[in-house]
C-alpha positions as CSV (number, residue, x, y, z in Angstrom):
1,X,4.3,4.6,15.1
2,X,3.8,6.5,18.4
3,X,7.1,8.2,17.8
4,X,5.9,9.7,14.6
5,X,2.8,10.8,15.9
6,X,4.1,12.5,18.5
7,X,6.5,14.0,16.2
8,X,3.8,14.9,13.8
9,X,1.6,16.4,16.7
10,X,4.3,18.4,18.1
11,X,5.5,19.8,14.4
12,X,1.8,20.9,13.8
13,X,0.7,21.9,17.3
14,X,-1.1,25.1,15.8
15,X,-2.8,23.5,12.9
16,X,-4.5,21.3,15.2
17,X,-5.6,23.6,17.8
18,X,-6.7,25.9,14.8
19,X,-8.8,22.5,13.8
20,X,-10.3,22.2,16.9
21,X,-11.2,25.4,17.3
22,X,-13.2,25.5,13.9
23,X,-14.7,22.1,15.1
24,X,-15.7,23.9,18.0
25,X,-17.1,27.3,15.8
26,X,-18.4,25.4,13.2
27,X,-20.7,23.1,15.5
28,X,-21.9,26.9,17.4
29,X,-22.5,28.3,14.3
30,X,-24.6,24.8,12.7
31,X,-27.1,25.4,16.1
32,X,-28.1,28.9,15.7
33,X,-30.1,29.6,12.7
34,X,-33.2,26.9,14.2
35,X,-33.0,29.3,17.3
36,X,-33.3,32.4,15.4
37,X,-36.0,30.6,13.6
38,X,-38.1,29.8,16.8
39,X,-37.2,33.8,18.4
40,X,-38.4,35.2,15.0
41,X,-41.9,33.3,14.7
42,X,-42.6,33.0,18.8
43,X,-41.7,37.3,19.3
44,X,-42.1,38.4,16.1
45,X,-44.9,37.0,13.5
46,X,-47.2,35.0,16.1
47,X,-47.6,38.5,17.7
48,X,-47.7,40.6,14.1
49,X,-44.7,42.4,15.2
50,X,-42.3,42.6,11.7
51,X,-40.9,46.0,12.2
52,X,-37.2,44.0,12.1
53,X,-37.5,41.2,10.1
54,X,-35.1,42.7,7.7
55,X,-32.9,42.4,10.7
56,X,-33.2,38.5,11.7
57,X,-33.4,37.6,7.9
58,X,-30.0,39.5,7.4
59,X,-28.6,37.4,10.9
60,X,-29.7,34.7,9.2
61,X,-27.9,34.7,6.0
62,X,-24.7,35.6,7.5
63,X,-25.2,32.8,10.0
64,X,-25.4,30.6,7.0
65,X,-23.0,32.2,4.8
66,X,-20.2,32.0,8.3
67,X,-21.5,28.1,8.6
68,X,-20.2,27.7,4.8
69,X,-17.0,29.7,5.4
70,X,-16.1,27.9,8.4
71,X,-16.6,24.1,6.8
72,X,-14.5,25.3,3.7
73,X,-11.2,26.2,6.8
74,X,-12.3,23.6,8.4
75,X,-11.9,21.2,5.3
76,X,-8.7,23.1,4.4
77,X,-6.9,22.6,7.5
78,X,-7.9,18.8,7.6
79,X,-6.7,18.4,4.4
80,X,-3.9,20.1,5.1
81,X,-2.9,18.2,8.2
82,X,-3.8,14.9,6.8
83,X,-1.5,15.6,4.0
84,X,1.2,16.4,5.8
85,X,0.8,12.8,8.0
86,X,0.7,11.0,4.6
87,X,3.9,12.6,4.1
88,X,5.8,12.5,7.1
89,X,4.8,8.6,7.5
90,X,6.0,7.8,4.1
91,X,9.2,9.5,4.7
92,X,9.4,7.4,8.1
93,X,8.6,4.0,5.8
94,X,11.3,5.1,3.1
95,X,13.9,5.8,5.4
96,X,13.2,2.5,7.8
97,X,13.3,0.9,3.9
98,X,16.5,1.6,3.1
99,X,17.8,0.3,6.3
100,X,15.8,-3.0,6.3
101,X,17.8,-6.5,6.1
102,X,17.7,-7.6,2.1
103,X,16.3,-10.4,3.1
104,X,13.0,-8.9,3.9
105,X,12.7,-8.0,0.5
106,X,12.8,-11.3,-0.9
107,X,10.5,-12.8,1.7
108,X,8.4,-10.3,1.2
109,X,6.3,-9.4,-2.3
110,X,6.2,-5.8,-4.0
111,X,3.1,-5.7,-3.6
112,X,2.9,-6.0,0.3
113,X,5.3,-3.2,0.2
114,X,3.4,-1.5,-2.3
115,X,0.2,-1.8,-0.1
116,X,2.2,-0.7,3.2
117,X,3.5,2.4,1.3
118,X,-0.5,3.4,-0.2
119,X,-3.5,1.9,1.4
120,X,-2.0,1.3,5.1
121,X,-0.7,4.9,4.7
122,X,-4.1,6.0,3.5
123,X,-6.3,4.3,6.4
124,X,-4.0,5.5,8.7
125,X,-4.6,9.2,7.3
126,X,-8.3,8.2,7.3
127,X,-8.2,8.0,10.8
128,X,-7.6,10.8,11.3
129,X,-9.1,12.6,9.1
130,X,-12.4,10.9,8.3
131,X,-12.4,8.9,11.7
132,X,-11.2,10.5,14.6
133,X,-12.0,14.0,14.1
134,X,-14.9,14.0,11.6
135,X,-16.5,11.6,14.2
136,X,-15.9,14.0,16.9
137,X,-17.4,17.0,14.8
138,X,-20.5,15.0,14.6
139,X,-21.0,13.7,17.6
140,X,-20.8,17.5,19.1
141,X,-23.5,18.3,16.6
142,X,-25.8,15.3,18.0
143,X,-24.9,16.8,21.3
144,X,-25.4,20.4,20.9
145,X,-28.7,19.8,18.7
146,X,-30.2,17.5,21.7
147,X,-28.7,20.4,24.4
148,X,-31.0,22.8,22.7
149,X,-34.2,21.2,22.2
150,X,-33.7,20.7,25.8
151,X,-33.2,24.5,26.8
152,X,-36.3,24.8,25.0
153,X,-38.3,22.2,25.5
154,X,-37.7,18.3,27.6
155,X,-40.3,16.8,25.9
156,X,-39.1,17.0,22.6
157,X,-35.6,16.3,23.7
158,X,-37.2,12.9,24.9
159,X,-38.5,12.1,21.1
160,X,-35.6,13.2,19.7
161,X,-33.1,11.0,21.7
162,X,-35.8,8.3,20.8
163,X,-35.4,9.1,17.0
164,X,-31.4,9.6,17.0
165,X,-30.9,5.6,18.4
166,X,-33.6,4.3,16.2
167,X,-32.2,5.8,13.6
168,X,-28.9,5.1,14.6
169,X,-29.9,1.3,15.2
170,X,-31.4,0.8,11.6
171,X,-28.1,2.7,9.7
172,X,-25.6,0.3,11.7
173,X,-27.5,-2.7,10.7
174,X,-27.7,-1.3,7.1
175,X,-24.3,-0.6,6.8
176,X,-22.9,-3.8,8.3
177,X,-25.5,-5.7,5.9
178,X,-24.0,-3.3,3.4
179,X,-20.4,-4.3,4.0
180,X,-21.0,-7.9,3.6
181,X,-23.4,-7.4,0.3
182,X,-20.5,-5.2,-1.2
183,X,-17.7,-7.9,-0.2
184,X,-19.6,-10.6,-1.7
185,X,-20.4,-8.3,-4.7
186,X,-16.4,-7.8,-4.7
187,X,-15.7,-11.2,-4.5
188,X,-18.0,-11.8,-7.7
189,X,-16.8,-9.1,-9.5
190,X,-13.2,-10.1,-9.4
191,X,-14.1,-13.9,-10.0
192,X,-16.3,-12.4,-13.2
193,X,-13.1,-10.3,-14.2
194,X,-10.5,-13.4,-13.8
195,X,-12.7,-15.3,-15.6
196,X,-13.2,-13.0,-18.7
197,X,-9.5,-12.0,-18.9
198,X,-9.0,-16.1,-18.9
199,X,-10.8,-16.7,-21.7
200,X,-9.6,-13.4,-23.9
201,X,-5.6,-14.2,-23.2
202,X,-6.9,-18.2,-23.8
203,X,-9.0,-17.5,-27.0
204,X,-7.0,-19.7,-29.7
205,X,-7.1,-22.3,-27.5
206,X,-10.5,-22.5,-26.4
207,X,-11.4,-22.3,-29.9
208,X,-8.5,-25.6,-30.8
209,X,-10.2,-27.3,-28.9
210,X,-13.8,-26.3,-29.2
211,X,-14.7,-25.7,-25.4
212,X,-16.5,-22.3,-26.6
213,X,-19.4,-23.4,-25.2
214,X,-18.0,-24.3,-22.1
215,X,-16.3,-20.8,-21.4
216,X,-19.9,-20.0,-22.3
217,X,-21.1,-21.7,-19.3
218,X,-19.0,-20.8,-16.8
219,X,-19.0,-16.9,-17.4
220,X,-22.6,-17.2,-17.3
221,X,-22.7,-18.2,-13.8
222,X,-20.3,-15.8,-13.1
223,X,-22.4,-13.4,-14.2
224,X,-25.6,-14.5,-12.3
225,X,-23.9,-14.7,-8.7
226,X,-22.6,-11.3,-9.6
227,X,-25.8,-10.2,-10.6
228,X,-27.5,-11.4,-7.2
229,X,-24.8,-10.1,-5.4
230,X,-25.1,-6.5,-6.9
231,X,-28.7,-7.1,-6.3
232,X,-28.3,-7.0,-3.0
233,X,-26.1,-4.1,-3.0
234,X,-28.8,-2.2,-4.8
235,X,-31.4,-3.3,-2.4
236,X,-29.9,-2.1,1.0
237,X,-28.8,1.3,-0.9
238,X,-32.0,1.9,-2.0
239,X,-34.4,1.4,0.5
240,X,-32.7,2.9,3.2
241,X,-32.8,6.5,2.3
242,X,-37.0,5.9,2.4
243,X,-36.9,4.4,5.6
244,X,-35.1,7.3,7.4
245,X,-37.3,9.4,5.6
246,X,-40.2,8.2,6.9
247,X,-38.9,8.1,10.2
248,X,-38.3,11.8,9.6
249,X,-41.9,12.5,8.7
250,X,-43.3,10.5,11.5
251,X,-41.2,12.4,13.9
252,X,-42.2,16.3,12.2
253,X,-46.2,14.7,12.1
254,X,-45.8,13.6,16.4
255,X,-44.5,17.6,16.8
256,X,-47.1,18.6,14.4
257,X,-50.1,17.0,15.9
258,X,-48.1,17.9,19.4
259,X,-48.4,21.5,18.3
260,X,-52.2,21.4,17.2
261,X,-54.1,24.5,18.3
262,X,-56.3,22.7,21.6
263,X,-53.0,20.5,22.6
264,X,-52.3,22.1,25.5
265,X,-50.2,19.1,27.4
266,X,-46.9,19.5,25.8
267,X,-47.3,23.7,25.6
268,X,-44.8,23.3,22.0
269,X,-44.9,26.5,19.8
270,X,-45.0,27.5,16.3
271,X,-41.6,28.6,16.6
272,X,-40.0,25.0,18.6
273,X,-41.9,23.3,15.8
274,X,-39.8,25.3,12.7
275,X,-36.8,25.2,14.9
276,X,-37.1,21.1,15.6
277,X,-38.3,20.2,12.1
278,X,-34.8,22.1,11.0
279,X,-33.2,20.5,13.8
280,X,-34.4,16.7,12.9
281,X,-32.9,17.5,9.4
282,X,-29.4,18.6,11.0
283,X,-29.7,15.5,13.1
284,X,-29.9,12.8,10.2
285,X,-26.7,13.8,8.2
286,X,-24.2,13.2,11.0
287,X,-25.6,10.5,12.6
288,X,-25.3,8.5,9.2
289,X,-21.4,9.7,9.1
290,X,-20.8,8.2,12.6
291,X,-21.7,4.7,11.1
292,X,-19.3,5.1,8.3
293,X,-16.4,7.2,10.5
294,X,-16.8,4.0,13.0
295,X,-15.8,2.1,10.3
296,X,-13.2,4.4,8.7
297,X,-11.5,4.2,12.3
298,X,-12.1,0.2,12.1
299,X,-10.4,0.0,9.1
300,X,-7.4,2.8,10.3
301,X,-6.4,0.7,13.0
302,X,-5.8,-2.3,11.3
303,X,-4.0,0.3,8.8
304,X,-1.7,1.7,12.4
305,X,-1.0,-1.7,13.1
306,X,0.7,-2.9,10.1
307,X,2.4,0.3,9.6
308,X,3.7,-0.5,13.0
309,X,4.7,-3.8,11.8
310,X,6.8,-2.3,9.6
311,X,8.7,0.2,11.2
312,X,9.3,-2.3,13.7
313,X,11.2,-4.5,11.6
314,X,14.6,-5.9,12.7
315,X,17.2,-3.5,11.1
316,X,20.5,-4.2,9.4
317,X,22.9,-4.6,13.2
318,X,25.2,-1.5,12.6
319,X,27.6,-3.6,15.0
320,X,27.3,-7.0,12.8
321,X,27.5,-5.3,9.5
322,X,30.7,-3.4,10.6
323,X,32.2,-6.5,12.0
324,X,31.7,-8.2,8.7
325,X,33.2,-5.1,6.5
326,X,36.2,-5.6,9.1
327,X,36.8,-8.6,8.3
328,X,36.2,-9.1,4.8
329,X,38.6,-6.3,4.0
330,X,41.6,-8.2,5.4
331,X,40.8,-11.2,3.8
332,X,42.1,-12.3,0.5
333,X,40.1,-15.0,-2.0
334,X,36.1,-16.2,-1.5
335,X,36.2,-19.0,0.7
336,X,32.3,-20.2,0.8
337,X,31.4,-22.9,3.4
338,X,27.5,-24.3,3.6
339,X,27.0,-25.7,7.2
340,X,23.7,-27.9,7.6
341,X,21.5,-25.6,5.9
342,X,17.6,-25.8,6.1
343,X,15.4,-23.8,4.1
344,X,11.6,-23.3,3.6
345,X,9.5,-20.6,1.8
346,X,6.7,-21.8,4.3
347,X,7.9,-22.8,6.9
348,X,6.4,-26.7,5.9
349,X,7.9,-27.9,2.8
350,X,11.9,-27.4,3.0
351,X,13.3,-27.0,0.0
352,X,17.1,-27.6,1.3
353,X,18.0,-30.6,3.7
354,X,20.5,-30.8,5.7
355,X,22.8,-28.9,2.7
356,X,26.8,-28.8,3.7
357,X,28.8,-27.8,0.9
358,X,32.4,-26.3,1.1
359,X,33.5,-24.2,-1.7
360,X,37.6,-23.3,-1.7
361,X,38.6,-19.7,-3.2
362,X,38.7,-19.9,-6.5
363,X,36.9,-23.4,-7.0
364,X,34.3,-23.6,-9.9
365,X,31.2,-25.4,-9.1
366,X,28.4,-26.4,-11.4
367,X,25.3,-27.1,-9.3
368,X,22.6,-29.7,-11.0
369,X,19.4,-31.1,-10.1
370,X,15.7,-31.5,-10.9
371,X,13.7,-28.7,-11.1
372,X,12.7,-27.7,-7.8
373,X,15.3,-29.4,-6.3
374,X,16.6,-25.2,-4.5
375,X,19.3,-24.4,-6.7
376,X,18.4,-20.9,-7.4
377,X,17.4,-21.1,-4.0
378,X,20.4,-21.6,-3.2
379,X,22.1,-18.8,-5.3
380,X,20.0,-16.6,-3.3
381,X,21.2,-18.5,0.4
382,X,24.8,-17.4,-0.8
383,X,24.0,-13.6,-1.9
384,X,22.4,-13.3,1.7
385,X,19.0,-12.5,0.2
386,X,17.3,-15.4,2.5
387,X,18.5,-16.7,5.9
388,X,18.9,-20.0,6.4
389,X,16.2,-22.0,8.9
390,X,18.8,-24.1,10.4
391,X,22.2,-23.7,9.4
392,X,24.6,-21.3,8.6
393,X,25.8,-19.9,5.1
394,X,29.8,-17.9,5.2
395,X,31.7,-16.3,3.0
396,X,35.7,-16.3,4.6
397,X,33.8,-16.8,7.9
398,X,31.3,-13.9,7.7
399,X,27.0,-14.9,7.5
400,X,26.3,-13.8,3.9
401,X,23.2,-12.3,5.7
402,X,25.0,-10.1,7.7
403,X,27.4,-8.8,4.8
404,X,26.7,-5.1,3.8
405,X,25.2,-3.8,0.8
406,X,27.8,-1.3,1.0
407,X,29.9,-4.4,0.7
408,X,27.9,-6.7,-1.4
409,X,28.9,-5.9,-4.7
410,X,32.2,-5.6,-4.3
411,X,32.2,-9.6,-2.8
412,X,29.5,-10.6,-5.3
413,X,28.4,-11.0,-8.9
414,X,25.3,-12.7,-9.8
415,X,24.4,-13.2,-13.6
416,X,20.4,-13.9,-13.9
417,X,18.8,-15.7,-16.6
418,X,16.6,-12.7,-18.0
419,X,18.1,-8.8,-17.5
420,X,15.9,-6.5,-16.2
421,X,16.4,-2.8,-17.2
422,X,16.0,0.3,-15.0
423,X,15.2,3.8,-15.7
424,X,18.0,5.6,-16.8
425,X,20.5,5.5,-19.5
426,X,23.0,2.6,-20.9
427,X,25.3,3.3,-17.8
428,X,23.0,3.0,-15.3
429,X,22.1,-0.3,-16.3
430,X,25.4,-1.6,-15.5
431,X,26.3,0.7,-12.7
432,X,22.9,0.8,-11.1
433,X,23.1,4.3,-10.2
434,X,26.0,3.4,-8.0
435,X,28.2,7.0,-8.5
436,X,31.3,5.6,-7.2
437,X,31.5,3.6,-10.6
438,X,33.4,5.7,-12.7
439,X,33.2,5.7,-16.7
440,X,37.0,4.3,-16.7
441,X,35.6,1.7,-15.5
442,X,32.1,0.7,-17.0
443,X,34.5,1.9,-20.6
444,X,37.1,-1.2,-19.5
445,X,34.4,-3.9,-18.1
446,X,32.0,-2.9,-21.9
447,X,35.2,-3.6,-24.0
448,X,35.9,-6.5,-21.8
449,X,32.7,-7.5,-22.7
450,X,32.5,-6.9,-26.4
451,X,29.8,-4.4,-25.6
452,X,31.9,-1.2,-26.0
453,X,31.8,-0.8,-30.1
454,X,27.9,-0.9,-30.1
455,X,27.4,1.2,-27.3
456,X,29.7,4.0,-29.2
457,X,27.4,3.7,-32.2
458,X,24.0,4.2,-29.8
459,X,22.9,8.5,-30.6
460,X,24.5,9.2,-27.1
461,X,26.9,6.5,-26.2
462,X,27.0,5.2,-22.4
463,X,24.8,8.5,-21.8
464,X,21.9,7.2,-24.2
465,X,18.6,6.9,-22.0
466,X,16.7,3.6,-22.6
467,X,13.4,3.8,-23.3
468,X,10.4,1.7,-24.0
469,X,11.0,1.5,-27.9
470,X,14.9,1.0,-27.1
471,X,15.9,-2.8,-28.0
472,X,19.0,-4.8,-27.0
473,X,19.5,-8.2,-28.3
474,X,19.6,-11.1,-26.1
475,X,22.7,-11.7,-26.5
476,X,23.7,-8.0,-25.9
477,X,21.6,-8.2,-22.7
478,X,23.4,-11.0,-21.3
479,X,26.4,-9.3,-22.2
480,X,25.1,-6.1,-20.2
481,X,24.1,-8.6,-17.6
482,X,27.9,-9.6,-17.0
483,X,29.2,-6.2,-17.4
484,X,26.7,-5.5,-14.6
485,X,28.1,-7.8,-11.8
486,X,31.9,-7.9,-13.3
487,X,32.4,-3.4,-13.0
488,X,32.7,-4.1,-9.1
489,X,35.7,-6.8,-9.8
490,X,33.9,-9.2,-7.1
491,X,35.2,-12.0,-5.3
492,X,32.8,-14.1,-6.3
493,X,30.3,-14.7,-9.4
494,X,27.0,-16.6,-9.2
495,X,25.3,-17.6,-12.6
496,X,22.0,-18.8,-13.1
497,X,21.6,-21.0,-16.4
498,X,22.0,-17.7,-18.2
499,X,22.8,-18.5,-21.8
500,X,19.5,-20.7,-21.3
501,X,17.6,-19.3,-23.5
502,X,20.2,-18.3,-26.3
503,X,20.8,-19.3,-29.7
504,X,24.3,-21.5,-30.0
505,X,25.9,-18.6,-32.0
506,X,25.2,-16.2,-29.3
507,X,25.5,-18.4,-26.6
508,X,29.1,-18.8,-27.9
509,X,29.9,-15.4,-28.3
510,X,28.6,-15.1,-24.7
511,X,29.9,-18.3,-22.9
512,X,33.7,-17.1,-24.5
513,X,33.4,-13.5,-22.6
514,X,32.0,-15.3,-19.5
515,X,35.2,-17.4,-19.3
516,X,37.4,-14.5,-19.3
517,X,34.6,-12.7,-16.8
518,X,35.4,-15.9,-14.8
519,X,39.3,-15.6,-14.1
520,X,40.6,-15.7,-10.9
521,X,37.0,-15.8,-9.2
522,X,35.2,-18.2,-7.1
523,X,32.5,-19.5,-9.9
524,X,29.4,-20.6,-8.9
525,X,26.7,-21.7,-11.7
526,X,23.8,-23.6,-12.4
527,X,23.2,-25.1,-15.9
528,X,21.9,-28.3,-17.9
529,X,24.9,-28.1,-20.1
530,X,28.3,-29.7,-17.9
531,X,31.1,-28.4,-18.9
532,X,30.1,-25.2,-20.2
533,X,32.6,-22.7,-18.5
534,X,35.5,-25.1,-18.0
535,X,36.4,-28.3,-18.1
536,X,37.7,-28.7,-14.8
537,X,34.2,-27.2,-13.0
538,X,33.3,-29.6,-10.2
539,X,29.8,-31.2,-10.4
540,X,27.6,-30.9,-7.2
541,X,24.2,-32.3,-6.9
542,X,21.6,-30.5,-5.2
């Protein structure tokens, strides 16, 4: 992660000294129209001298109108550069992606990678952005505003610096008060949301079985500790805008009362008193921010960290992956040998034992067991898509982990229960998008098949693009299925009880293509039904 922000910093070197430099004009410019305020009423009005009013009112607007101007670059650039991170850590992600071992993806959910790719990615930005450098705008305001009360007057810098950490004091406690109110109101909301969605997708049944009024029941006290939760939401959010504005009016009454006409201890003038009433007002807006950019920066290093995490994963070993593609490629047959293997999802509850299975080139093996028992697990040992505990999976000598994807699919097929389309058209769903797949071949593995006839009748053949309305029978989907890990001509072919949930016509039609699929391969399956590819398959327990 330092890497790319060093990179980042270095390609954008001018757009962040231009950002500084607008922090910088923007804070200069925020302090000057109080001061023109207290010059124009102490020289000009308390004296009846108005011959250039015209003047300091004209100074003024501009002043404003440049304060505008300057915020608006200032937002641009900061949008600009925070943009630009967003992308070029993204691109970083994608590209450590694609060279990450496969077995991080199934140890890992989408969603985690989902949620590394958008709102890591976006508290990282906000950081930055709404962190870092917003906080350092605003603290240079608070800073600049105190500097020139004090030029002008100590004495009011004194209550000032009292009123910015009382303030300061009450919005921290508010907003951490906040924070918890809103998670607990989060909490409730999604409890009040799983519950609902429960009892819609559950209606029929709840109504079988007459246990309306007990759906009743329990959404109803979903709804009240939502309700009390919100409460309190609404409670903080709404009493702390008056607080600070009393705070405010107490402070403008002291400088008032200060100011009166026989007060002549603190010496404050008609113009200090416009010029620190405007200043109080400048004071409250960033000194709320610096609560919330404390916690944007809170939350945007927990965001750097696991971004770091992840682009300090282990890598596919160039060295390892080569040495397998060596010697696979001299290697004739699919010898597959399971040495001691131990497996966990958790690292508590193993779901393979001590497993030692040796499968000879061209053996077919049926594996059976309870439910549970690891023999999809298993499946997914062989692919390389886990890595064993303990233990060690080959294939002709090689860790299945350690084989390529380059190489995968040329060593493996692996026929699932359900098939899962991709964007794209007919093709791509058997060649995955893989362009060294030429039609020759997806035309030969579809006839093969028995796919090829109603493929031709489709509006535009292999090039018709599936959609959401498309429809492929089951049958015709399992067929894809083994046209899908059969175009490669692998080595081996893994099948996972995939005519499961077939009729027995089509599971036929299916089972008598898989058998000629099956020629000349080393066969690993899983199914209830023995006997179903040949009668020779060898039976293995798991």
């Amino acid at each position: 992660m330092k890497k790319v922000l060093k990179e980042f910093c270095k390609e954008n070197t001018f757009m962040l000294m231009s950002l500084f430099i607008l922090a910088f004009l923007v804070v200069a410019v925020t302090l000057l129209p109080p001061q023109i305020l207290r010059i124009l009423i102490d020289t000009r009005l308390s004296v009846g001298n108005s011959d250039d009013l015209p003047l300091f009112a004209a100074g003024y607007l501009v002043i404003l109108i440049m304060s505008g101007a300057l915020e608006f670059l200032k937002g641009v650039v900061l949008t600009g550069l925070g943009q630009r991170l967003i992308r070029k850590i993204r691109s970083r992600m994608y590209h450590k992606a694609t060279k990450l071992r496969e077995c991080y993806y199934t140890e890992h959910g989408t969603g985690e990678m989902v949620a590394h790719f958008t709102s890591d990615v976006e508290s990282v930005n906000a950081l930055f952005t709404d962190g870092l450098i917003s906080m350092f705008i605003d603290a240079m305001k608070i800073v600049g505003i105190l500097i020139s009360v004090w030029f002008f007057h100590a004495g009011l810098l004194l209550l000032l610096l009292l009123l910015v950490l009382l303030i300061a004091g009450i919005t921290r406690i508010f907003q951490v008060n906040m924070k918890k109110a809103q998670k607990a109101n989060l909490v409730e909301l999604g409890g009040l949301s799983n519950s609902l969605s429960e009892s819609i997708e559950n209606l029929q049944i709840i109504r079988l079985f007459h246990k309306e009024r007990y759906m009743e029941e329990s959404y109803e006290q979903h709804l009240a500790r939502n309700y009390d939760t919100k409460k309190k939401v609404n409670l903080l959010d709404s009493i702390y805008a008056p607080i600070i504005q009393l705070l405010r009016a107490t402070a403008v009454t002291v400088i008032i009362l200060l100011c009166a006409r026989n007060n002549t201890v603190m010496g404050i003038t008609a113009g200090m008193l416009a010029a620190s009433i405007e200043f109080l007002g400048n004071l409250i807006i960033p000194i709320e921010a610096l609560g919330m950019e404390f916690q944007k920066i809170q939350q945007g290093i927990v965001g750097i960290h696991r971004v770091s995490e992840f682009l300090d994963l282990a890598e596919e070993e160039k060295d390892d992956a080569l040495k397998a593609e060596s010697i696979l490629a001299h290697l004739d047959g699919a010898e597959i040998r399971i040495d001691k293997v131990i497996f966990s999802y958790d690292g508590e509850h193993n779901v393979l034992h001590d497993l030692s299975l040796f499968i000879p080139a061209g053996d077919n093996v049926t594996l059976i067991g309870r439910t549970g028992a690891g023999k999809s697990t298993l499946m997914k040992l062989i692919l390389g898509l886990y890595s064993p505990i303990k233990g060690m999976i080959t294939l002709n000598g090689v860790p299945t982990d350690l084989i390529p994807p380059s190489q995968k699919r040329k060593l493996f097929g692996y026929v699932e229960q359900t098939f899962h389309f991709i964007p794209g058209t007919v093709e791509d769903q058997i060649t995955l998008g893989d362009t060294n797949i030429t039609r020759e071949q997806v035309s030969k593995v579809c006839e093969a098949c028995g796919l090829k006839e109603a493929i031709l009748r489709l509006p535009d053949g292999y090039d018709t693009v599936i959609t959401d309305g498309f429809e492929f029978s089951f049958g015709q989907r399992q067929l894809l299925s083994i046209a899908r890990a059969t175009v490669m001509n692998p080595r081996v072919l893994l099948l996972d009880e995939m005519t499961a949930n077939l009729d027995s016509a089509t599971e036929q039609a299916v089972l008598y293509t898989l058998k000629e699929a099956c020629k000349n391969r080393t066969i690993i399956s899983i199914s209830h039904k023995l006997g179903e590819l040949d009668a020779q398959t060898r039976i293995v327990q798991i």
